[in-house]
C-alpha positions in Angstrom: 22.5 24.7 -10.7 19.7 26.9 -9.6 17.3 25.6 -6.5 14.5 27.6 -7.7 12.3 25.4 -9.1 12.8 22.9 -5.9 12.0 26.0 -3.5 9.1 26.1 -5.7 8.2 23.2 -5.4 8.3 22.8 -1.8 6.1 26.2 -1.5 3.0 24.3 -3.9 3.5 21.5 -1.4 2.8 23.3 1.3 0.1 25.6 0.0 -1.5 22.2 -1.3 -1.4 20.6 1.6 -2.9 23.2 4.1 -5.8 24.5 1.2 -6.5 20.6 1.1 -6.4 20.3 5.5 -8.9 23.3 5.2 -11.6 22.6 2.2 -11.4 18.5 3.4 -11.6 19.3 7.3 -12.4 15.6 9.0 -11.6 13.7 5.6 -7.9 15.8 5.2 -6.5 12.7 7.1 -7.2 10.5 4.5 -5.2 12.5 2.0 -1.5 13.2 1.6 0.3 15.4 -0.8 3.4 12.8 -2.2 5.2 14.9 -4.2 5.2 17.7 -6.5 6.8 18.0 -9.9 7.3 21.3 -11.5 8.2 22.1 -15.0 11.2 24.3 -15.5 9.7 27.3 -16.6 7.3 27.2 -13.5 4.2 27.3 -16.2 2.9 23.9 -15.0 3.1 21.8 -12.1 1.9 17.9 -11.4 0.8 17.7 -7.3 0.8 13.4 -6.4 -2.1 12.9 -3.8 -2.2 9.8 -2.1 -5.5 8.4 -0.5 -6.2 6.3 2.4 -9.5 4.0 2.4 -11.4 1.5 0.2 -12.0 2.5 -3.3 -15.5 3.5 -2.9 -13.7 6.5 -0.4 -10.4 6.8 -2.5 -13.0 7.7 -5.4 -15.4 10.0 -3.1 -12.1 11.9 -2.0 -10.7 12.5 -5.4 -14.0 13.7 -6.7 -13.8 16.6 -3.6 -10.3 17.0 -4.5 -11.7 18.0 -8.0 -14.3 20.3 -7.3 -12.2 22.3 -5.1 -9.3 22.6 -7.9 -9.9 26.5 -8.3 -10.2 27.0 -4.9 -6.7 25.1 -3.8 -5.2 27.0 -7.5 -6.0 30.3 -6.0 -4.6 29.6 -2.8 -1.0 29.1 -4.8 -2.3 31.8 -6.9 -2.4 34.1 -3.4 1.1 32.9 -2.0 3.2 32.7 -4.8 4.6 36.2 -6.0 6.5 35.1 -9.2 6.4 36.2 -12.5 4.1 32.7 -13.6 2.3 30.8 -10.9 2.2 27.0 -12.0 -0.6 25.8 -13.3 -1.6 22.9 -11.2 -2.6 19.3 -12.7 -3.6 16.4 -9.9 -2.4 13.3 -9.8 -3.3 9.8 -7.7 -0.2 8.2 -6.7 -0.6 4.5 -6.0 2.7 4.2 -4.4 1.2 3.9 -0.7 -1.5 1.1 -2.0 1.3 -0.6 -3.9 3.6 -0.8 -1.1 0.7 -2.3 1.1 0.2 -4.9 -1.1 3.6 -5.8 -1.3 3.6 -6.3 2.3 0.4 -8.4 2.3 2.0 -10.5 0.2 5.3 -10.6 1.9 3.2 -11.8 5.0 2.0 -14.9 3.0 5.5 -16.4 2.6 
């Protein structure tokens, strides 16, 4: 089995991650890159971003995230040197606020 599309996928990671540090500067912190999920073919890839704060910020956060889509795409678009650079689609992943409220609750009993 081929670790290509893992490698891959630890690359867009990375490249996410630091274009998001750089565009975001004092509001990076608040934002973490979960996971990313490539497709076989390396055509398309689904980045998870997790955000820290109250919804108003989570919100505020994911619309910057947004506007600087082409800009963190050409990043990957600069590193990558393979025949198709994945095309990126964001994602929210609750997981962090999930597990939080879990533990509130957890905390009750």
């Amino acid at each position: 089995m081929s670790q290509r599309v893992p490698k891959v996928e630890s690359v867009i990671q990375q490249v996410v991650a630091t274009a998001i540090i750089q565009l975001l500067d004092r509001d990076a912190a608040a934002v973490t890159v979960t996971r990313v999920d490539a497709a076989p073919d390396l055509r398309n890839a689904t980045v998870w971003i997790g955000l820290l704060g109250d919804p108003a910020e989570q919100d505020r956060l994911w619309a910057h995230i947004e506007q600087e889509r082409g800009e963190i795409q050409d990043a990957l678009n600069r590193k990558l040197t393979t025949k198709f650079v994945p095309r990126l689609h964001f994602k929210r992943d609750s997981g962090g606020e999930y597990a939080a409220e879990i533990e509130r609750l957890l905390k009750k009993i």
